[in-house]
N, C-alpha and C positions, 0 to 999 in steps of 0.2 A: 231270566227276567231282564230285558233291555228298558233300564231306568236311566231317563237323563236328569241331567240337573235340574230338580225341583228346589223354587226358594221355599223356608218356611213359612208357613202361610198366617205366625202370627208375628214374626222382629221381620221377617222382609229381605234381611242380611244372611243368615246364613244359608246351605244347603238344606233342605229337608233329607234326615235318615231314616225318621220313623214313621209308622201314622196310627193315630191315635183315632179312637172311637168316642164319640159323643154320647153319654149315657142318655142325653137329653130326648135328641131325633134322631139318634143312629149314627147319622151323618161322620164319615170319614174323614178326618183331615190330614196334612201333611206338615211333618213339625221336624226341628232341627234337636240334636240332646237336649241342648241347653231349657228349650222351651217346652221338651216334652216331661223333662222332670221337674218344672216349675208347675203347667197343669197337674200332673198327677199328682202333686203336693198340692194342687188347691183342690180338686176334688175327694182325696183322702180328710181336709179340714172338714168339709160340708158335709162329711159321714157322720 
């Protein structure tokens, strides 16, 4: 798998390592740690 450097696509700063799914519209995005365990800690709240 040839991944280049994705920034995250919600702080802007760091690399993207993960991608997360949007429960919403499906919609994929591309997140850094720090921001994909801030999402899944907000969408675990709204459960």
């Amino acid at each position: 798998m040839n991944v280049k450097n994705i920034n995250c696509e919600l702080c802007e700063k760091h690399t993207a390592t993960m991608a997360i799914k949007n429960k919403h519209n499906g919609k994929v995005f591309r997140v850094c740690k720090c921001c994909a365990d801030y999402v899944i800690g907000k969408q675990r709240e709204a459960e």
